[in-house]
Structure formats: C-alpha cells, structure tokens
PyMOL Python script that loads the backbone (N, CA, C, O; Angstrom):
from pymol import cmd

cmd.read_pdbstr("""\
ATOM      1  N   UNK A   1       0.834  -1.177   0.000  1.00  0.00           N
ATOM      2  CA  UNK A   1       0.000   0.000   0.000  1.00  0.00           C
ATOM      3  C   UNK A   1       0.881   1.244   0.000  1.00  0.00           C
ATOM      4  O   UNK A   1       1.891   1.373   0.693  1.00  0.00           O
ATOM      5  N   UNK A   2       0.394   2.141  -0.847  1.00  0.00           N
ATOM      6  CA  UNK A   2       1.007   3.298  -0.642  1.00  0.00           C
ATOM      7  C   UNK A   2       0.886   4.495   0.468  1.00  0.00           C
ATOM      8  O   UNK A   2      -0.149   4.683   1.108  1.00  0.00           O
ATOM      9  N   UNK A   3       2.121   5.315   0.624  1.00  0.00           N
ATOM     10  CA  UNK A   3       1.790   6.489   1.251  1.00  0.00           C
ATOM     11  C   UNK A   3       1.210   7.380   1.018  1.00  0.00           C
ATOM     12  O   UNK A   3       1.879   8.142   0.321  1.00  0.00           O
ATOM     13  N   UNK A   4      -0.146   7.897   1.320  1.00  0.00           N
ATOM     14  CA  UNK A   4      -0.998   9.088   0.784  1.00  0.00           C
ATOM     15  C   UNK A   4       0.217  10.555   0.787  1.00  0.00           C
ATOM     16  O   UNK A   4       1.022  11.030   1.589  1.00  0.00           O
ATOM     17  N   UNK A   5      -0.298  10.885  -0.748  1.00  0.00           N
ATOM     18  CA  UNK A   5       0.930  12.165  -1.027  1.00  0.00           C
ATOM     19  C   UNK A   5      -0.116  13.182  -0.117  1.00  0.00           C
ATOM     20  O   UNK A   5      -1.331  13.379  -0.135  1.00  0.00           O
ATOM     21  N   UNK A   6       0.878  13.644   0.581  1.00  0.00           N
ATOM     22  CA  UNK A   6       0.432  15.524   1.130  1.00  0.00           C
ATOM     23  C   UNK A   6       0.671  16.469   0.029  1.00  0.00           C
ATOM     24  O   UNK A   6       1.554  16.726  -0.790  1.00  0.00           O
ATOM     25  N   UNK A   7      -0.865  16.999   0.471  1.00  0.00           N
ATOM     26  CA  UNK A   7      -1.703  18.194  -0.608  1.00  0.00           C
ATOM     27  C   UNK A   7      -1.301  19.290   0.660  1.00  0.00           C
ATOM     28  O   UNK A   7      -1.359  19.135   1.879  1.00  0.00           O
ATOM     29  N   UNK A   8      -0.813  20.616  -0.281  1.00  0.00           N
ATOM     30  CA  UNK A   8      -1.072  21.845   0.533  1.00  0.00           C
ATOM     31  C   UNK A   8      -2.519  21.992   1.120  1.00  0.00           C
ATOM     32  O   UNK A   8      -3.515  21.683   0.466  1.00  0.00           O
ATOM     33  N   UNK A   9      -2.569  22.497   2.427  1.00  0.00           N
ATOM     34  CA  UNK A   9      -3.944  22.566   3.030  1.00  0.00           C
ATOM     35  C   UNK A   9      -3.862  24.313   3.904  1.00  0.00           C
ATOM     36  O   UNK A   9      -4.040  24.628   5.081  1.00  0.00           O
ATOM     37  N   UNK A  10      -3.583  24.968   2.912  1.00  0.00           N
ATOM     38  CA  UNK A  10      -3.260  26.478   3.582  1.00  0.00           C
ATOM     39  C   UNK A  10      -4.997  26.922   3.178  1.00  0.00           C
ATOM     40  O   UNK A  10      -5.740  26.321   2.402  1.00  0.00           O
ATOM     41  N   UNK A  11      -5.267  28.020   3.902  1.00  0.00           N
ATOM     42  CA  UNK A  11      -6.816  28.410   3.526  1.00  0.00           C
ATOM     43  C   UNK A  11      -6.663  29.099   2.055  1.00  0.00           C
ATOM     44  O   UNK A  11      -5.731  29.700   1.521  1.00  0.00           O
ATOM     45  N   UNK A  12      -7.914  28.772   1.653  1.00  0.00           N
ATOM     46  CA  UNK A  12      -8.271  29.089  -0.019  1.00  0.00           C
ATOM     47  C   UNK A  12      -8.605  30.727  -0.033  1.00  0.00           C
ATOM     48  O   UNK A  12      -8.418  31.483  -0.986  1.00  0.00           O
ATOM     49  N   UNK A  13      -9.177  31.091   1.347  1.00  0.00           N
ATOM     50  CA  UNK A  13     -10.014  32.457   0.943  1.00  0.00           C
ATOM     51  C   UNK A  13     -11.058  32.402   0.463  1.00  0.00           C
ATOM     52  O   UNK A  13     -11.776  31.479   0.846  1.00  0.00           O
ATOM     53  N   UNK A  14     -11.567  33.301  -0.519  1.00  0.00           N
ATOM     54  CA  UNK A  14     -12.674  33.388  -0.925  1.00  0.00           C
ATOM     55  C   UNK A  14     -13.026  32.321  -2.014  1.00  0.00           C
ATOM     56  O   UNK A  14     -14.055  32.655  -2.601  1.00  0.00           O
ATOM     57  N   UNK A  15     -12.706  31.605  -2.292  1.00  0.00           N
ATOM     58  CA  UNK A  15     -12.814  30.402  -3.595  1.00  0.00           C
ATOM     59  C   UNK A  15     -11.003  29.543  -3.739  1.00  0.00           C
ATOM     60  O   UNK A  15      -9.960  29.523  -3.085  1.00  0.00           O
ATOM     61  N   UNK A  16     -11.493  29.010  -4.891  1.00  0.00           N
ATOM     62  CA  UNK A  16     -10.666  28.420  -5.113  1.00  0.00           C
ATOM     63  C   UNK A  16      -9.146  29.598  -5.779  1.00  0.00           C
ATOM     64  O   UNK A  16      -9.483  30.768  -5.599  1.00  0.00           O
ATOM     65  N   UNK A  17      -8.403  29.549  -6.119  1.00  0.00           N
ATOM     66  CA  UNK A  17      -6.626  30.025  -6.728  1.00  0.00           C
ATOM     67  C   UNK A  17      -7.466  29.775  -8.024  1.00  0.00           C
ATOM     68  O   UNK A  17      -8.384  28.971  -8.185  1.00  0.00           O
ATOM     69  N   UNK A  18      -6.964  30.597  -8.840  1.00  0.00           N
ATOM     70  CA  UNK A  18      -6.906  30.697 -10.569  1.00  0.00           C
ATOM     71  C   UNK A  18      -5.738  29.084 -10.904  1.00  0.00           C
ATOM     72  O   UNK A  18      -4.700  28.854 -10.284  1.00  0.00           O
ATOM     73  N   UNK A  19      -6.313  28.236 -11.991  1.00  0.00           N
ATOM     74  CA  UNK A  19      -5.488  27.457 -12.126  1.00  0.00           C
ATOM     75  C   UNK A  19      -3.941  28.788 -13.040  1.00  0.00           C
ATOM     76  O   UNK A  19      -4.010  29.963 -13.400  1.00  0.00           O
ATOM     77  N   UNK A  20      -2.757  27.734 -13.068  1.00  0.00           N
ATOM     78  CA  UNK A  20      -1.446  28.240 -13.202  1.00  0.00           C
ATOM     79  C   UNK A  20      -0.982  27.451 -14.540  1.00  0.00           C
ATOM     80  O   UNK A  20      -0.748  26.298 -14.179  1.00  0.00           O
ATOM     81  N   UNK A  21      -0.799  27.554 -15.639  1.00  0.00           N
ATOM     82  CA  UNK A  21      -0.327  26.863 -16.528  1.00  0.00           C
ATOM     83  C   UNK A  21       0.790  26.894 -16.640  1.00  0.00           C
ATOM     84  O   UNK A  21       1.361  27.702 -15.908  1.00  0.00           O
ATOM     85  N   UNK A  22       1.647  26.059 -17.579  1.00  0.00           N
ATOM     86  CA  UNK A  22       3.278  25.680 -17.762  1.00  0.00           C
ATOM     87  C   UNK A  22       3.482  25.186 -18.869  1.00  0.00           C
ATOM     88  O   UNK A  22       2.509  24.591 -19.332  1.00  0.00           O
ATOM     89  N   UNK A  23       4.685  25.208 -19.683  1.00  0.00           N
ATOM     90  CA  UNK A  23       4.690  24.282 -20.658  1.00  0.00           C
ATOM     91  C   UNK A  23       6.091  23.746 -20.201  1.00  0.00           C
ATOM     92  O   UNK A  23       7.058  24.499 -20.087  1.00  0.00           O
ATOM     93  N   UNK A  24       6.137  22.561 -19.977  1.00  0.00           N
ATOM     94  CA  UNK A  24       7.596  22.236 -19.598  1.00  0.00           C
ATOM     95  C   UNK A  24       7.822  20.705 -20.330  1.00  0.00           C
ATOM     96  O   UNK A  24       6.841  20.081 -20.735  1.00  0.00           O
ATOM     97  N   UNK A  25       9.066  20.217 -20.448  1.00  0.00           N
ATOM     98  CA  UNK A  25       9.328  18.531 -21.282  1.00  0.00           C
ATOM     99  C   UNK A  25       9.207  18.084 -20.232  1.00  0.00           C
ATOM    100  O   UNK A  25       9.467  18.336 -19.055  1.00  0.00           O
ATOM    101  N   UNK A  26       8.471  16.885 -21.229  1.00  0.00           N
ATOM    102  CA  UNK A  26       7.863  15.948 -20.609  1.00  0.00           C
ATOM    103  C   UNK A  26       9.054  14.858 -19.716  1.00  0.00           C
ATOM    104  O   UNK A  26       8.711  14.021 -18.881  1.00  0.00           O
ATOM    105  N   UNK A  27      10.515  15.141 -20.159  1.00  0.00           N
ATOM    106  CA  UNK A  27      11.620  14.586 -19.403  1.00  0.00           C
ATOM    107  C   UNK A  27      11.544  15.252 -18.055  1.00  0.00           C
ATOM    108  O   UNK A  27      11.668  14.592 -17.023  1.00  0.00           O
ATOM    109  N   UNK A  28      11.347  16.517 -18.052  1.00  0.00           N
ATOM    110  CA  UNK A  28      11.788  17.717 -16.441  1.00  0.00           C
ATOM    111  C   UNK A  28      10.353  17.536 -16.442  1.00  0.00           C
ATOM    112  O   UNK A  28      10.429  18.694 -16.854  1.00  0.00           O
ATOM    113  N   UNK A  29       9.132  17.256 -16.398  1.00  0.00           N
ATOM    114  CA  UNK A  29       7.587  17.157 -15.554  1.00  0.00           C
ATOM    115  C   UNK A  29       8.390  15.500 -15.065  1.00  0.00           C
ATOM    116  O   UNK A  29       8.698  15.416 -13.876  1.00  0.00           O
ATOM    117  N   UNK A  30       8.642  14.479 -15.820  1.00  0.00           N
ATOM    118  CA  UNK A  30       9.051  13.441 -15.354  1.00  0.00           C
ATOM    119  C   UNK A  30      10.036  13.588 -13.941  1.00  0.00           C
ATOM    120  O   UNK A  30       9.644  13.046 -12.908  1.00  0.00           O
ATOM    121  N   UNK A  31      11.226  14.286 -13.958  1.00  0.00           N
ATOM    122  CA  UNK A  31      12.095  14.490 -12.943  1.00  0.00           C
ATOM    123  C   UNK A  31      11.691  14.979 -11.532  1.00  0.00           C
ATOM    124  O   UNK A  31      12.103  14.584 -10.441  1.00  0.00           O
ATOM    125  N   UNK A  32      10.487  16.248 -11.920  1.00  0.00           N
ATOM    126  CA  UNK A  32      10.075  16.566 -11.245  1.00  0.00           C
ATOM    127  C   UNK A  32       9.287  15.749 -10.092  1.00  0.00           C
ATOM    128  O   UNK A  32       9.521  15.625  -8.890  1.00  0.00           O
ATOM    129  N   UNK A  33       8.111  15.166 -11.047  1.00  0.00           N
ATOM    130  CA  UNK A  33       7.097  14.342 -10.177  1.00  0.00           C
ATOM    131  C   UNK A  33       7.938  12.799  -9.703  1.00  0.00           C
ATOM    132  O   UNK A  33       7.278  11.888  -9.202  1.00  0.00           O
ATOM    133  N   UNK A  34       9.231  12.679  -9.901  1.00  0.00           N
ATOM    134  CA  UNK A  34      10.100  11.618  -9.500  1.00  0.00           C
ATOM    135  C   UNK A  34      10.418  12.193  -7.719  1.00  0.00           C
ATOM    136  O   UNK A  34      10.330  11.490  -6.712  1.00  0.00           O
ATOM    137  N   UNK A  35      10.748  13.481  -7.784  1.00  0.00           N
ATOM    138  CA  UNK A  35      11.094  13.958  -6.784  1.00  0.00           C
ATOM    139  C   UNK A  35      10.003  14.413  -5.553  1.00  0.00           C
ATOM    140  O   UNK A  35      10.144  14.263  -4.339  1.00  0.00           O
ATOM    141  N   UNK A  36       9.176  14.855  -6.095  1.00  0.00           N
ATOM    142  CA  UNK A  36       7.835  14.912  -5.824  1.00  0.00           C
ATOM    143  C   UNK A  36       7.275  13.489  -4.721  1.00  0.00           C
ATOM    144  O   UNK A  36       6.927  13.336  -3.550  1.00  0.00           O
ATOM    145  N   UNK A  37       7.442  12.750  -5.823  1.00  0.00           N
ATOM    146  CA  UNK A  37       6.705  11.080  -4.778  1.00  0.00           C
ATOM    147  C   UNK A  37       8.008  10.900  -3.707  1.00  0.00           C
ATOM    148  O   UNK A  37       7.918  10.703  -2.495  1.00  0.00           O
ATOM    149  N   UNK A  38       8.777  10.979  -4.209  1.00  0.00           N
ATOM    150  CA  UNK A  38       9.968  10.821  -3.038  1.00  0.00           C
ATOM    151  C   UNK A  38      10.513  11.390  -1.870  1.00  0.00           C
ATOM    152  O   UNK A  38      11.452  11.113  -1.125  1.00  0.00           O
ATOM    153  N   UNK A  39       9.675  12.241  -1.927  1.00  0.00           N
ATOM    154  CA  UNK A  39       9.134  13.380  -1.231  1.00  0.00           C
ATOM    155  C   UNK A  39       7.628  13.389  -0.179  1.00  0.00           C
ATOM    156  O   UNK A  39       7.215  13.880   0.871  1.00  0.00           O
ATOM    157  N   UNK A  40       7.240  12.569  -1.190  1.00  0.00           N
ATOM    158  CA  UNK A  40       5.772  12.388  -0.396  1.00  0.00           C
ATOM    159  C   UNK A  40       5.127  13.389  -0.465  1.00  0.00           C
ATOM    160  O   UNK A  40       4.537  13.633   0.588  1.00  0.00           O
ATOM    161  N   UNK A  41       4.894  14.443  -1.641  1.00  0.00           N
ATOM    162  CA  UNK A  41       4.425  15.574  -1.393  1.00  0.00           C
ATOM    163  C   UNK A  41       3.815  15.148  -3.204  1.00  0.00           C
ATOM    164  O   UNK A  41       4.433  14.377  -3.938  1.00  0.00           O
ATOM    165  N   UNK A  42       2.408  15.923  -3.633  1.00  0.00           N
ATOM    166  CA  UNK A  42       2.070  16.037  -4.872  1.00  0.00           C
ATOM    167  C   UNK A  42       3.169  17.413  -5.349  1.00  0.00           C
ATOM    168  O   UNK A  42       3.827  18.232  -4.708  1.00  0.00           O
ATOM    169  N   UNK A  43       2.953  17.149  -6.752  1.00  0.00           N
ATOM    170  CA  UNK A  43       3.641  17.813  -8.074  1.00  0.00           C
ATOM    171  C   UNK A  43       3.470  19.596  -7.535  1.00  0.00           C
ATOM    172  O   UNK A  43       4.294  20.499  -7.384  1.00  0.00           O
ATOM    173  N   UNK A  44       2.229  19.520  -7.389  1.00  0.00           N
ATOM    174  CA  UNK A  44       1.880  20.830  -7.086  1.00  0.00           C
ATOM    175  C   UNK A  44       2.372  21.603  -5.826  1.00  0.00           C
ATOM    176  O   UNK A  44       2.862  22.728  -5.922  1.00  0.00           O
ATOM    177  N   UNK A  45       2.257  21.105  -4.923  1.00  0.00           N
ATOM    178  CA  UNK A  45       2.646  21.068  -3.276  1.00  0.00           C
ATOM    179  C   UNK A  45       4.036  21.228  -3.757  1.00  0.00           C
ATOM    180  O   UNK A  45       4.426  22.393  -3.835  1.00  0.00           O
ATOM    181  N   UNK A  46       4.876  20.278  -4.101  1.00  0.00           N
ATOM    182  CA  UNK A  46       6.090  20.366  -4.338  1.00  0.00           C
ATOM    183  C   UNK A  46       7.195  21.975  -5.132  1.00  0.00           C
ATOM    184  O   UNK A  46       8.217  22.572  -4.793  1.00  0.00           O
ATOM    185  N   UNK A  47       6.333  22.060  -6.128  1.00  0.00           N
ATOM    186  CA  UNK A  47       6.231  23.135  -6.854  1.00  0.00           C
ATOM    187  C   UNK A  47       5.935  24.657  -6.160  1.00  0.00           C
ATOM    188  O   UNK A  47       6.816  25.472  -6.435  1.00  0.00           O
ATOM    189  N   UNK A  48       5.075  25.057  -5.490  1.00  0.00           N
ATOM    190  CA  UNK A  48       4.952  25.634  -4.756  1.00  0.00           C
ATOM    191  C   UNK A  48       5.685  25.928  -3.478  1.00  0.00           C
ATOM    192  O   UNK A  48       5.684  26.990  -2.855  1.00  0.00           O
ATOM    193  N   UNK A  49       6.543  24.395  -3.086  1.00  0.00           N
ATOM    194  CA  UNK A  49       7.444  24.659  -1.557  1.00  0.00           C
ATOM    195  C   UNK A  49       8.232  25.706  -2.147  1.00  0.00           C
ATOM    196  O   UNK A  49       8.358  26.862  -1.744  1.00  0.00           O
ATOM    197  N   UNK A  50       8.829  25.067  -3.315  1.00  0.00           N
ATOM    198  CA  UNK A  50      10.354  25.484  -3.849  1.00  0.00           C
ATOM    199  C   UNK A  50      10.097  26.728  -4.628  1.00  0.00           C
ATOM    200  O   UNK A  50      11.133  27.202  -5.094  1.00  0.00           O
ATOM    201  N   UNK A  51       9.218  27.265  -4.849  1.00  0.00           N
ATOM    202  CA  UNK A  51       9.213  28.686  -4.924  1.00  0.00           C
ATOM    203  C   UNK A  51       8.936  29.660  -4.003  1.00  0.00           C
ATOM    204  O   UNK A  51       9.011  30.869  -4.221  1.00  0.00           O
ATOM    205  N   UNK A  52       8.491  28.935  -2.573  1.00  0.00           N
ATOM    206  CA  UNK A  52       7.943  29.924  -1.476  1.00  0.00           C
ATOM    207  C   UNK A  52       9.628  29.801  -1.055  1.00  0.00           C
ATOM    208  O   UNK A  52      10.068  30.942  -0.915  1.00  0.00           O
ATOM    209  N   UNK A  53      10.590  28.852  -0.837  1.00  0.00           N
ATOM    210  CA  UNK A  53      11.747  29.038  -0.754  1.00  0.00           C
ATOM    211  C   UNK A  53      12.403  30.187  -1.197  1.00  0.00           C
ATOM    212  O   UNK A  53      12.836  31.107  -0.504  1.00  0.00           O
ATOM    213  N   UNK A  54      12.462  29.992  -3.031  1.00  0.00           N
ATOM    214  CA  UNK A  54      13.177  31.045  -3.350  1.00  0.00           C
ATOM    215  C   UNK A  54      13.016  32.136  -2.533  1.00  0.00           C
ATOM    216  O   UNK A  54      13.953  32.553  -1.852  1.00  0.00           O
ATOM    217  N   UNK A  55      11.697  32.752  -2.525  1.00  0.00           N
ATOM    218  CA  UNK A  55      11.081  34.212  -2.058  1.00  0.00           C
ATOM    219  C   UNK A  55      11.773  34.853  -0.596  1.00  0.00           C
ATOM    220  O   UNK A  55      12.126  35.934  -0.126  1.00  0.00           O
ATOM    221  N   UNK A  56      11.702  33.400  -0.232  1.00  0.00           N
ATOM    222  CA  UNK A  56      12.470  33.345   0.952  1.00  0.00           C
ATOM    223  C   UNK A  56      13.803  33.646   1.242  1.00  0.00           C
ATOM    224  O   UNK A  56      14.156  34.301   2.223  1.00  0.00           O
ATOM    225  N   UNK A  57      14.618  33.126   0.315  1.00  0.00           N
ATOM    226  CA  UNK A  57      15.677  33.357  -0.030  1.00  0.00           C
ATOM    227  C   UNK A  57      16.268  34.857  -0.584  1.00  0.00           C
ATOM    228  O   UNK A  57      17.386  35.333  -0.385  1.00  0.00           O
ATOM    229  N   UNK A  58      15.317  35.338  -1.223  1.00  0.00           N
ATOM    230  CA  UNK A  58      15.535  36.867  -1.620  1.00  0.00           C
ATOM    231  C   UNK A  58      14.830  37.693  -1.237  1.00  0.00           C
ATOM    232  O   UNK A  58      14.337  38.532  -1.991  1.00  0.00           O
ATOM    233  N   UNK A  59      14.490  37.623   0.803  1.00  0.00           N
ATOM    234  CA  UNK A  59      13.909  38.377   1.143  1.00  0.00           C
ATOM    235  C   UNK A  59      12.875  38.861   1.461  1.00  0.00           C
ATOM    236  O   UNK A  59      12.789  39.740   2.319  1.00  0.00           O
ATOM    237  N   UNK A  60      11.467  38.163   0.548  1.00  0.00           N
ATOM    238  CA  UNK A  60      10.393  38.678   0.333  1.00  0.00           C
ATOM    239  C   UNK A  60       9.829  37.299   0.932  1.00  0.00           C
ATOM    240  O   UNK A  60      10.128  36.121   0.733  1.00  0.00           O
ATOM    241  N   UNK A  61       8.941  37.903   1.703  1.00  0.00           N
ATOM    242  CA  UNK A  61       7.856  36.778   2.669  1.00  0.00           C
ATOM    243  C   UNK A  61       6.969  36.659   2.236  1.00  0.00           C
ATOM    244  O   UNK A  61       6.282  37.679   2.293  1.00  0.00           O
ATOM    245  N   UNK A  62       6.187  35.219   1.383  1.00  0.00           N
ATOM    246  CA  UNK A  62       5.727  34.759   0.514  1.00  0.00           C
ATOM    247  C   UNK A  62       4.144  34.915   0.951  1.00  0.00           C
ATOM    248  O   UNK A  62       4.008  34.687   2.153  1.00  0.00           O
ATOM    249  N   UNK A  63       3.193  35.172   0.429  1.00  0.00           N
ATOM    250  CA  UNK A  63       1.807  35.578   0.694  1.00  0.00           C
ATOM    251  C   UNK A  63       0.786  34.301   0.634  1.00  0.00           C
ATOM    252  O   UNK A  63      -0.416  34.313   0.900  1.00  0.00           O
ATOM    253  N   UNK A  64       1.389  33.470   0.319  1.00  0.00           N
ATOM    254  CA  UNK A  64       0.342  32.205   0.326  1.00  0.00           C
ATOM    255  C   UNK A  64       0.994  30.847   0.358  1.00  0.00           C
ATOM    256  O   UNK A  64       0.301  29.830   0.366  1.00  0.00           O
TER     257      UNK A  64
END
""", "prot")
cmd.dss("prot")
cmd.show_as("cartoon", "prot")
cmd.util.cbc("prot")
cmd.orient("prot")
C-alpha cells in the first residue's frame, strides 16, 4: 500500500486560486514528479514549496 501524497492545506479564501499553466518537457515534468513522490508531497505542493523558498531566499515573505 502506498503512502498518501500531502496536498497543501493552507486556507483558499474566498474560492478556489486561478489554475497556473506551464509548458515544460515531458523529461523535467518526469524528474520533477520523481522527486515529488519521493518526497511524499504532490507535483503541485512540491512546486509551490520550492518557490515559497526562493522568495524566501531573496527576502520577500511569501503571501500564500
């Protein structure tokens, strides 16, 4: 049996987030969601840590 991946569970606000599109190869979406399960975290969740990082990183305290 598998480990259930952790979904971000921060409050939505008033509705749901605007979806976010990407166009990325299908090799780096592969790498990604490799790291992702290994992680135990979904694609998205994952995606989102590592940019609230950056922000972090240069200062600016990330809003969501």
């Amino acid at each position: 049996m598998s480990t259930p991946v952790k979904r971000d569970r921060q409050p939505k606000g008033n509705g749901k987030a605007p979806p976010f599109h990407m166009r990325i190869s299908p090799e780096l979406k592969e790498q990604f969601e490799q790291q992702a399960n290994a992680d135990g975290v979904s694609l998205a969740n994952w995606l989102k840590t590592l940019g609230r990082k950056e922000l972090e990183r240069l200062g600016i305290e990330p809003k969501g």
